[in-house]
N, CA, C and O of each residue as an XYZ file, in Angstrom:
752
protein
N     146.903    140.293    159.428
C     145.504    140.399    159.089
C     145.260    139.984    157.631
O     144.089    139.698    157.380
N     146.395    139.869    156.330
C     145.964    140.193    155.637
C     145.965    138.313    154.966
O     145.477    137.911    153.910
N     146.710    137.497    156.061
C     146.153    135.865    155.865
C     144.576    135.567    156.103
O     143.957    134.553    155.779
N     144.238    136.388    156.566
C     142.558    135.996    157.104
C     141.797    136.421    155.576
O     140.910    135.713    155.099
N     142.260    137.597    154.951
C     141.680    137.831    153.741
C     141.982    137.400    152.719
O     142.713    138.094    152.012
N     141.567    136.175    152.271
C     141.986    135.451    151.432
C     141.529    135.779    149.873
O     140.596    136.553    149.659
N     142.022    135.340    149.145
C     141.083    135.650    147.427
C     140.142    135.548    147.842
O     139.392    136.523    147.898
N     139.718    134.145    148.384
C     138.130    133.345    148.732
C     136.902    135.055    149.148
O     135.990    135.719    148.656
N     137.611    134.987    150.123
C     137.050    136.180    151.184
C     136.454    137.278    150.141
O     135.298    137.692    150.057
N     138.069    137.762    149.056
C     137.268    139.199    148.697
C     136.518    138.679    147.390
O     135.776    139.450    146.782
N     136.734    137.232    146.916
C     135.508    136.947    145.474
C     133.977    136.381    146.578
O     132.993    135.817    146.099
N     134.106    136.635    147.705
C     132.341    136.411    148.086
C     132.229    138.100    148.890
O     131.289    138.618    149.494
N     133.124    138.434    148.687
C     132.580    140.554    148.901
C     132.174    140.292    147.668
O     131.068    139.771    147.525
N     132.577    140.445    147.103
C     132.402    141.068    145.400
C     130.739    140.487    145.038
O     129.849    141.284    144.737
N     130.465    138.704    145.140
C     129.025    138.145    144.904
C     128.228    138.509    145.682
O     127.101    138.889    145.365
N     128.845    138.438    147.303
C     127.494    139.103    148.406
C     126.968    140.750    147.828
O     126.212    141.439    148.513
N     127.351    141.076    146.873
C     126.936    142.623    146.738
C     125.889    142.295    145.517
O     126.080    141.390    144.704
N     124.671    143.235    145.513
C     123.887    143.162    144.435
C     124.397    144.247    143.117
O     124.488    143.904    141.939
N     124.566    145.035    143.434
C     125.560    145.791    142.244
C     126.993    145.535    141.969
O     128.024    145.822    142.578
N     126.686    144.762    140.613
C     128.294    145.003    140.316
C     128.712    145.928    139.931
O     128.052    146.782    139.340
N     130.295    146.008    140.247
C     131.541    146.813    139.326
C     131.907    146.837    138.804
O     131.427    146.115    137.930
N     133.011    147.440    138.431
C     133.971    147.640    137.469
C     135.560    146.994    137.492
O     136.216    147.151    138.522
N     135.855    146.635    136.920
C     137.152    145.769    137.100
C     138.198    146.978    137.982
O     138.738    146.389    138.918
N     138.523    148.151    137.941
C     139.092    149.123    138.215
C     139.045    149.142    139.797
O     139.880    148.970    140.685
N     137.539    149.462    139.745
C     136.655    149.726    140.854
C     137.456    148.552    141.677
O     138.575    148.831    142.108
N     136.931    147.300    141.895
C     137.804    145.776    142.030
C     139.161    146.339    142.816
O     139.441    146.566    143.994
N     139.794    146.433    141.652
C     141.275    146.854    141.651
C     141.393    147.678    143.026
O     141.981    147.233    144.012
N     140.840    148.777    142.981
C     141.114    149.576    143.871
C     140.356    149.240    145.558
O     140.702    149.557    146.696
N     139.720    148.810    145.256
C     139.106    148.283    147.076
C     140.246    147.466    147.229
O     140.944    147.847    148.168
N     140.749    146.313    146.537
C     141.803    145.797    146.819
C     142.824    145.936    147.397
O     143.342    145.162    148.202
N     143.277    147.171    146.943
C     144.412    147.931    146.743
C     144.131    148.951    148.075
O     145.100    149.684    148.272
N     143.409    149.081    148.692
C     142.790    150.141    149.585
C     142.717    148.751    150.856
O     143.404    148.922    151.862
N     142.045    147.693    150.767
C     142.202    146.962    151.863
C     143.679    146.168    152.094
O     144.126    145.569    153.072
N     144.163    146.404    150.920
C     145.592    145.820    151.130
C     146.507    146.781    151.740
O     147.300    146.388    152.596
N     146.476    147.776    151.446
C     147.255    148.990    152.053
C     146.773    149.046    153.714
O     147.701    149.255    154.495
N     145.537    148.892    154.255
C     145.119    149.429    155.636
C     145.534    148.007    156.376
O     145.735    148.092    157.588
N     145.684    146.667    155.736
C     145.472    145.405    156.840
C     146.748    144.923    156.165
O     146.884    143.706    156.033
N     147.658    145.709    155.741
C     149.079    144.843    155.536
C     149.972    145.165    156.851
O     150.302    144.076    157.322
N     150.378    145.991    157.459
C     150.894    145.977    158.592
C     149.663    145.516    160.043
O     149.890    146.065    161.121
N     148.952    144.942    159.990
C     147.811    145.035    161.246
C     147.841    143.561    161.575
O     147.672    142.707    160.705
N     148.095    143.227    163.065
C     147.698    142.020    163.395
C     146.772    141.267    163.723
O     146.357    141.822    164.741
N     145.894    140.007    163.501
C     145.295    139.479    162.954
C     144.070    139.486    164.256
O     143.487    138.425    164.478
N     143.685    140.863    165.177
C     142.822    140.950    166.279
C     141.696    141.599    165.913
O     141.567    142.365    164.958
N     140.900    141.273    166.690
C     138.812    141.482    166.435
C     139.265    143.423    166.376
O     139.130    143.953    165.274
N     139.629    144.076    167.241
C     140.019    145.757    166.845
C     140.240    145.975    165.382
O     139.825    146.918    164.708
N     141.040    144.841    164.955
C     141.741    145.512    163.495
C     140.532    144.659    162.566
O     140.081    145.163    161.537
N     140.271    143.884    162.855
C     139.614    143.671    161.940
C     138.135    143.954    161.516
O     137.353    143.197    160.940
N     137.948    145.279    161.964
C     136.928    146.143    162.107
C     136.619    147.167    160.746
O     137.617    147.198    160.026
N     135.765    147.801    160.349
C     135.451    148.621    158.923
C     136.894    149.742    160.034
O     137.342    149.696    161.180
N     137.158    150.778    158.540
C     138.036    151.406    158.305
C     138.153    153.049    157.551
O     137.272    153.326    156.736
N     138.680    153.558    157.691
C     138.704    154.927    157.156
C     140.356    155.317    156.297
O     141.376    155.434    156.976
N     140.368    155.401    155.486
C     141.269    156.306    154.449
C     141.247    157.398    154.155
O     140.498    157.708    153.228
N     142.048    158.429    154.810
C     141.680    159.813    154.385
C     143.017    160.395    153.335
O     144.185    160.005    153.322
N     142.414    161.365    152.569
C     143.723    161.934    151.804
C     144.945    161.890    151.461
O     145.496    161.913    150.360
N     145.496    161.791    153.000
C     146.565    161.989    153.206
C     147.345    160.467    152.881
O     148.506    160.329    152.496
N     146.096    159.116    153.227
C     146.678    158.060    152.716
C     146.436    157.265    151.164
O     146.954    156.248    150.703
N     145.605    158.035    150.709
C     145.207    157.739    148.983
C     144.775    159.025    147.982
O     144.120    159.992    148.373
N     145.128    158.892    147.017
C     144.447    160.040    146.145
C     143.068    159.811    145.806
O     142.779    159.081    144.858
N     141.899    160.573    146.751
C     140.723    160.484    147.228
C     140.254    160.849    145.063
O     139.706    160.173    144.192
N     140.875    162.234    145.110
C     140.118    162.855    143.970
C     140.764    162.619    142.424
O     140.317    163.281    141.487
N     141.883    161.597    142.210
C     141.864    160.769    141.135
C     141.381    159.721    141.076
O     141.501    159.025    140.067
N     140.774    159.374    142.041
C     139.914    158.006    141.718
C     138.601    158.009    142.204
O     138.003    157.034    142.659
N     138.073    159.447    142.055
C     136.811    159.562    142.453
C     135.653    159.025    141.949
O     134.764    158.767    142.760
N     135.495    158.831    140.938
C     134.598    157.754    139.944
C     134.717    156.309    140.655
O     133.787    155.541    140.902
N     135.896    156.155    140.883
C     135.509    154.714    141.162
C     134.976    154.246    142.163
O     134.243    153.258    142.212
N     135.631    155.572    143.825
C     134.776    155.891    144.591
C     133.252    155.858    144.294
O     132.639    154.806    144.475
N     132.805    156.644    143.978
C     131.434    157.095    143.542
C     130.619    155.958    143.389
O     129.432    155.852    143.698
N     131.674    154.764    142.672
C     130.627    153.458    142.230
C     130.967    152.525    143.157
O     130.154    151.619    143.339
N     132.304    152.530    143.993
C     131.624    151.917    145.014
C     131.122    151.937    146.133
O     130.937    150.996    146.904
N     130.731    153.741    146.328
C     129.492    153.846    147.526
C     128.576    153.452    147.001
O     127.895    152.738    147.737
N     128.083    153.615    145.708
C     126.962    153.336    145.292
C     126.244    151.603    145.960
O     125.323    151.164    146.650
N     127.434    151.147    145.165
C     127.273    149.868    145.349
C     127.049    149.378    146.824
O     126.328    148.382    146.884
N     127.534    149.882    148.094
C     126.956    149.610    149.581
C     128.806    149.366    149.318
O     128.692    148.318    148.682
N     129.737    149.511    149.350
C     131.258    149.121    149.868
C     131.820    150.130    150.801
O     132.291    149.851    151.904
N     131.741    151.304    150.298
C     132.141    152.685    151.018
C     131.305    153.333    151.715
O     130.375    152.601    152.053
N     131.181    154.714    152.204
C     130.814    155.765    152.203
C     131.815    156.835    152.162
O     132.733    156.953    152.974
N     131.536    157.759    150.969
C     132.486    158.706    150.854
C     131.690    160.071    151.867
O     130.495    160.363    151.910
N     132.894    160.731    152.628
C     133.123    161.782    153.380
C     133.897    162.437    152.727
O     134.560    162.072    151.756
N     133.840    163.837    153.422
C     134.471    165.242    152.810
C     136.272    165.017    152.333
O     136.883    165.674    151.490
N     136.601    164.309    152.866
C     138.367    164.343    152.969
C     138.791    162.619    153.296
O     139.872    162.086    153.547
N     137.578    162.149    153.176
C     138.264    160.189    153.345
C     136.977    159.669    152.939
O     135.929    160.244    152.647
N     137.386    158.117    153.002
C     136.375    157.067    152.361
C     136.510    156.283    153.858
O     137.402    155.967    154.645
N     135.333    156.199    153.759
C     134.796    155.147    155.043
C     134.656    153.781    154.543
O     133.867    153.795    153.598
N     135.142    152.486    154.815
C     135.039    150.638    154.037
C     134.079    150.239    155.039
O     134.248    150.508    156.228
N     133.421    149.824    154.753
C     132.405    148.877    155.719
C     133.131    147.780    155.865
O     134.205    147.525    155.318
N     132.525    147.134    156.614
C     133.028    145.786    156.573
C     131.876    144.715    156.743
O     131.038    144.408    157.590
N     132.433    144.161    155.021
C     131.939    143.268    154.537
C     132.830    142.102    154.721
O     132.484    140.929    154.583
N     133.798    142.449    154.987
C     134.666    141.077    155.624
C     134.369    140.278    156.873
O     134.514    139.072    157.075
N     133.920    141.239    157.666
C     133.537    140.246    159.110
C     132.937    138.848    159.205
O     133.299    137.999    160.019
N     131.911    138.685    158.218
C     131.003    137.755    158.616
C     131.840    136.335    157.688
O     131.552    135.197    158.059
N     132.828    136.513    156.535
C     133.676    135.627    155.674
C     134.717    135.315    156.490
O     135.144    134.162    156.432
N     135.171    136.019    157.169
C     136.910    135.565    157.553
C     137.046    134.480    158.644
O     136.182    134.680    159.498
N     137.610    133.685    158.856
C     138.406    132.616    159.968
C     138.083    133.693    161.301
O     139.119    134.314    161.540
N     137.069    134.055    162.143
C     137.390    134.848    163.098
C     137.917    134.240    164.677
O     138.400    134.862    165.623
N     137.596    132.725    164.518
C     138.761    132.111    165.218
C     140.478    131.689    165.204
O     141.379    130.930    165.563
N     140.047    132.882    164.466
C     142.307    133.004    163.987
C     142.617    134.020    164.687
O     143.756    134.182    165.125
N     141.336    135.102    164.952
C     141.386    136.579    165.269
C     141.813    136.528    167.081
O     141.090    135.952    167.894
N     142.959    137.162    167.416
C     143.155    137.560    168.984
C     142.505    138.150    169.939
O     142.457    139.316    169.548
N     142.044    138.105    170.807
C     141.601    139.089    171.530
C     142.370    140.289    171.901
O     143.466    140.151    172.443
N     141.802    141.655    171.610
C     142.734    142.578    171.932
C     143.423    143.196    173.162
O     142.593    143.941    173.683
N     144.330    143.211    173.705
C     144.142    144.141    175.149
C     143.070    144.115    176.075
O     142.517    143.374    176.888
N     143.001    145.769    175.374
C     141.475    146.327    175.203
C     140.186    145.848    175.757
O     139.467    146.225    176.682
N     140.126    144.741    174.745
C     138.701    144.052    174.575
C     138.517    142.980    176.166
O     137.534    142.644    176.825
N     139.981    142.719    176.292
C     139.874    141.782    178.056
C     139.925    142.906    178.988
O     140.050    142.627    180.181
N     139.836    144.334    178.580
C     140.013    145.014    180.094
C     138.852    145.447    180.232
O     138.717    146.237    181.166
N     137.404    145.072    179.270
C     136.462    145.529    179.918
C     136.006    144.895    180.356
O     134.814    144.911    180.050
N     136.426    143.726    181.471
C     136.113    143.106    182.195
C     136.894    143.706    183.904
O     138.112    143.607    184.055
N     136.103    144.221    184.900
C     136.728    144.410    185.823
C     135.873    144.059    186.906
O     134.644    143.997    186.921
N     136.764    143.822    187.881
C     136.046    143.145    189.521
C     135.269    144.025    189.942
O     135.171    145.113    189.375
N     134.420    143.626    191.269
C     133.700    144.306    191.971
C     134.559    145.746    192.397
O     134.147    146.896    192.239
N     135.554    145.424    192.839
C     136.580    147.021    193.167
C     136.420    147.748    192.063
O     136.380    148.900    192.496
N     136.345    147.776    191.309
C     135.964    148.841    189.959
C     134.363    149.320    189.784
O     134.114    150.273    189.045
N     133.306    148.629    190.485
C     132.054    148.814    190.230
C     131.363    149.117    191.832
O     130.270    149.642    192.045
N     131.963    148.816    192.455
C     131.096    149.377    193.660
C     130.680    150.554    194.436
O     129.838    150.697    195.323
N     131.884    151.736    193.590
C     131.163    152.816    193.868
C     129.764    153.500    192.870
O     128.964    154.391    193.158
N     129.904    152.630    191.591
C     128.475    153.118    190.531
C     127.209    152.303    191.651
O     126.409    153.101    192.138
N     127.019    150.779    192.055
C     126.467    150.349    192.663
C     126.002    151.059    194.200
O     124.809    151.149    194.490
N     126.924    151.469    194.990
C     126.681    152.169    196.064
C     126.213    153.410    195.919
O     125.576    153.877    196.863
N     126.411    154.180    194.773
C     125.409    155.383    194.925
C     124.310    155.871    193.578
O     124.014    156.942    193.049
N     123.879    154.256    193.369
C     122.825    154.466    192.075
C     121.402    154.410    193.039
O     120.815    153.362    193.309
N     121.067    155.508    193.405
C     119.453    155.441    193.939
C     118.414    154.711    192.947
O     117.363    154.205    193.341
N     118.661    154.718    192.186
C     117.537    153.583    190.715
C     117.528    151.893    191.810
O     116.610    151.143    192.143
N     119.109    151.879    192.087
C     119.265    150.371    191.663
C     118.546    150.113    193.760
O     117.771    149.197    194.032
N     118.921    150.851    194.553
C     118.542    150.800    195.774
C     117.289    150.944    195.775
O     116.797    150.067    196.485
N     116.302    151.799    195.212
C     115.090    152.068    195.439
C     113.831    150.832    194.489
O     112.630    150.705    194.726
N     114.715    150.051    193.362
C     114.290    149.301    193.109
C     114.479    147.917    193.766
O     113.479    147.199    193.735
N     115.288    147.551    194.197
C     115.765    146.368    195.165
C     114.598    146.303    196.143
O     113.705    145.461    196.242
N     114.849    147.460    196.872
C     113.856    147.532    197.985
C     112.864    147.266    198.043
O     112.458    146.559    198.966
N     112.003    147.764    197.002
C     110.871    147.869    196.362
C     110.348    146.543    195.975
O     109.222    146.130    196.251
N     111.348    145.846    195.246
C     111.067    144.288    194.980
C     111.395    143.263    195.394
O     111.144    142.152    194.929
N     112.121    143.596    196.513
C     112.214    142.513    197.596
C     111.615    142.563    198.963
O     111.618    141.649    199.788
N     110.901    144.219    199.141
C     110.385    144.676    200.179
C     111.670    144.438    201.652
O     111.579    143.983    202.793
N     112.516    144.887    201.025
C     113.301    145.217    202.177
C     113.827    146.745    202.339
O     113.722    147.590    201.450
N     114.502    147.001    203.819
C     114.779    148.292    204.595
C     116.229    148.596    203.524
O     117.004    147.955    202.813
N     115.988    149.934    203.941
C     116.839    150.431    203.099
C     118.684    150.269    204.113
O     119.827    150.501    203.720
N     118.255    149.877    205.197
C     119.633    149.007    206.545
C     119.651    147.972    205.687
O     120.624    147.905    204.935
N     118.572    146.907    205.593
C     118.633    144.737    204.959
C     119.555    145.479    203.714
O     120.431    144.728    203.286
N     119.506    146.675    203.140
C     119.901    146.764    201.664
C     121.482    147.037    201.663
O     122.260    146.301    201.055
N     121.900    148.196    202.422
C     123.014    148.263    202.767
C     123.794    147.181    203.167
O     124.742    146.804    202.478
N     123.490    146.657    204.194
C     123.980    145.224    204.731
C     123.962    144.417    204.088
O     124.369    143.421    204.685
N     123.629    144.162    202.826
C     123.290    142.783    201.864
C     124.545    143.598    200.639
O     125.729    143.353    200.408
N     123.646    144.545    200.120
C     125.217    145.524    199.527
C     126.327    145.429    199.787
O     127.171    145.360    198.893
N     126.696    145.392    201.282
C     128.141    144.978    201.657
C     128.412    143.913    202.310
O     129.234    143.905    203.227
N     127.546    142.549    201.798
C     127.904    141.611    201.476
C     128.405    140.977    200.513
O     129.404    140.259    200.541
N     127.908    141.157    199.868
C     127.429    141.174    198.032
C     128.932    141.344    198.079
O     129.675    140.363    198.105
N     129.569    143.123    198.094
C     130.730    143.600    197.560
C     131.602    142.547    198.011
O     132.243    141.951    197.145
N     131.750    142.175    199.363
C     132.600    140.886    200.280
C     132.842    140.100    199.471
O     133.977    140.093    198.994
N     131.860    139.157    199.026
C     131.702    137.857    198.200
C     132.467    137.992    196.914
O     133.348    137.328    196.368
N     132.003    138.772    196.712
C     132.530    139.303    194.659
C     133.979    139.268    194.939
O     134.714    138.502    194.315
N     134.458    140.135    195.933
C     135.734    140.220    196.308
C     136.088    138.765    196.474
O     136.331    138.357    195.338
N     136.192    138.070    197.091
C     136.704    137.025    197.396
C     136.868    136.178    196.877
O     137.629    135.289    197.258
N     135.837    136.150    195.228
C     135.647    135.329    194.297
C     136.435    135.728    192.917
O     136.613    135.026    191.922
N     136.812    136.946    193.145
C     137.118    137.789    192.109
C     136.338    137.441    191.013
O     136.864    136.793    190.109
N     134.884    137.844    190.929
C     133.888    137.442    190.013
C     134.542    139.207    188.874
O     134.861    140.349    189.205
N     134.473    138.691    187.949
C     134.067    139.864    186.810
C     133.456    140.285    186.392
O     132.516    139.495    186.485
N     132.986    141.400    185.666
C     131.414    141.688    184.687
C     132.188    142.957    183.804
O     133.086    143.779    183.982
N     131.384    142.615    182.915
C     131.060    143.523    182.032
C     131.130    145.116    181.861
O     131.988    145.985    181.701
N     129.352    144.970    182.022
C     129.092    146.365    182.567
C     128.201    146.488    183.666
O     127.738    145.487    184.213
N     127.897    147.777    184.070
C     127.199    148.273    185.595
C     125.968    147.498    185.618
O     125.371    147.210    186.655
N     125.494    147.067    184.083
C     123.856    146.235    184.002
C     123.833    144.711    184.701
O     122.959    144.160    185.371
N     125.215    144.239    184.247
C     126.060    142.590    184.297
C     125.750    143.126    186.068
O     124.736    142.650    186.580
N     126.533    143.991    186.852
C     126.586    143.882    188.047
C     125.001    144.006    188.849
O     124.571    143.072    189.526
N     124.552    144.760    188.734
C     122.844    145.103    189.351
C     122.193    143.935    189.006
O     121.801    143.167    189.885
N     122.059    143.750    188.039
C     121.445    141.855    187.579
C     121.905    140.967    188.694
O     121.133    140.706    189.617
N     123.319    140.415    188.650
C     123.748    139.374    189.741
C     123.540    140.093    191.329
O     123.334    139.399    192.325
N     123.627    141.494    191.360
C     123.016    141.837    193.230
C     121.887    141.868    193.417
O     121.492    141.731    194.575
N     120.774    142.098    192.146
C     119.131    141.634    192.117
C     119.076    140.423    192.504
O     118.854    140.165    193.687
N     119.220    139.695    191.803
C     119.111    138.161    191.494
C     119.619    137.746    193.068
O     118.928    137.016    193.779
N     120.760    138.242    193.455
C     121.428    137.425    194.631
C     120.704    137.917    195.554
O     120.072    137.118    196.245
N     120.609    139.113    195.782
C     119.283    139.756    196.894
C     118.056    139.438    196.956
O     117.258    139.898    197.772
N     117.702    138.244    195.691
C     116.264    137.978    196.096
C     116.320    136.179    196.357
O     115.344    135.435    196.448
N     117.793    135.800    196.436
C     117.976    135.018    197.118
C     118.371    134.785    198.351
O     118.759    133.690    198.759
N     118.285    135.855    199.031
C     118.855    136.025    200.593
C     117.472    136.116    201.008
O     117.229    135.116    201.684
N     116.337    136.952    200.898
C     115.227    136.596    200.912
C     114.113    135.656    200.159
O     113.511    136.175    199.219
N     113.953    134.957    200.345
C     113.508    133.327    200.252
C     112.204    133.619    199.791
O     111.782    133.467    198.645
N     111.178    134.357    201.476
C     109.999    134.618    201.763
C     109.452    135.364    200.443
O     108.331    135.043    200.049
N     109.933    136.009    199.976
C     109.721    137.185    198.689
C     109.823    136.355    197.286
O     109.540    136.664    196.128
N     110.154    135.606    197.662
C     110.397    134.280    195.756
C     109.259    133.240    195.712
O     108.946    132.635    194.687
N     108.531    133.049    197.193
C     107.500    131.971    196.721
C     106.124    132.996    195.850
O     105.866    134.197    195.932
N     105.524    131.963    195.109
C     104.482    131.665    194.219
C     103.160    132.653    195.253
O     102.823    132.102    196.301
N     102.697    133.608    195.021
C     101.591    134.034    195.082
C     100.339    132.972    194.855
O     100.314    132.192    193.903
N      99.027    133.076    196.134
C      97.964    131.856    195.683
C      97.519    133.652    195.254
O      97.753    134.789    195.664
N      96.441    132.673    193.741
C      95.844    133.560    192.756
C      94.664    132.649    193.024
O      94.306    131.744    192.269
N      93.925    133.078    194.525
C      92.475    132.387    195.267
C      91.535    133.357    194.463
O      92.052    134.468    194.577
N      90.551    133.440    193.808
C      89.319    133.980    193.555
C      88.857    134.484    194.699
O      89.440    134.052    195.694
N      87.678    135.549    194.962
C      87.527    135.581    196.112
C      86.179    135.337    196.263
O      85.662    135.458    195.152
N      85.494    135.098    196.962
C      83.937    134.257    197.062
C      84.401    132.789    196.550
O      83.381    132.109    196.661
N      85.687    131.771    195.923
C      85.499    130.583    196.329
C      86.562    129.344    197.024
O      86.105    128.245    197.338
């Protein structure tokens, strides 16, 4: 992580800020982001704002310098650690950065989402409602839907990603329900 933070990187932290510091002050964010991103590999997780508590810096000999750089928007100091924002995100190479684990497993198939889908009365009672179909056409299209996804091994997101594409696809199974309303006046 700590190739992505280059001099470059922390002399446009230092200008992007409207309050300056103190050379010390400097010193020690340095010294504080060098310590948290020297063992960390170079992924969107790690390269996220950060927390230092006690146990990994002497919070209350360098409390002044703390002090000036919450002031300044760098920190926020808490009872027993310093919170870093991150002002690095928007400077660094973030096409160097890995994807984490993590970050690819919140992607899962229809087998992971079809029991939130099968018993969200919101998402059934609105379907129905706006496609004017039986709450049987709904079921039966529901476990079509699940069929297809399966077979495609389509992915999503979240439960919103899924109800969107079974809206959308349910108001393409009904046709009759997608044409254009005539907006006739009446007397002409």
């Amino acid at each position: 992580m700590l190739k992505l933070l280059t001099l470059d990187t922390i002399n446009k932290i230092f200008k992007n800020q409207e309050k300056p510091i103190s050379a010390l002050s400097k010193m020690i964010y340095i010294n504080c982001l060098t310590f948290h991103f020297e063992n960390l590999s170079a992924t969107f997780n790690n390269a996220c704002s950060f927390e230092l508590f006690n146990s990994d810096i002497d919070i209350k000999k360098f409390q002044k310098n703390f002090v000036e750089l919450h002031k300044a928007g760098y920190v926020i100091m808490k009872d027993n650690s310093v919170y870093f924002e991150n002002l690095w995100g928007q400077l660094i190479d973030r096409s160097k950065l890995k994807k984490d684990a993590v970050f690819q497993t919140n992607f899962n198939t229809i087998d992971w989402w079809w029991t939130h889908l099968f018993h969200s009365k919101t998402t059934e009672e609105n379907i129905m409602k706006n496609c004017k179909i039986t709450q049987k056409q709904y079921q039966d299209n529901l476990a079509l839907f699940i069929n297809e996804q399966q077979a495609t091994e389509k992915t999503y997101n979240s439960l919103n990603e899924v109800t969107r594409h079974f809206f959308y696809w349910t108001q393409k199974k009904f046709p009759s329900i997608n044409q254009p309303k005539s907006n006739k006046i009446l007397g002409m």
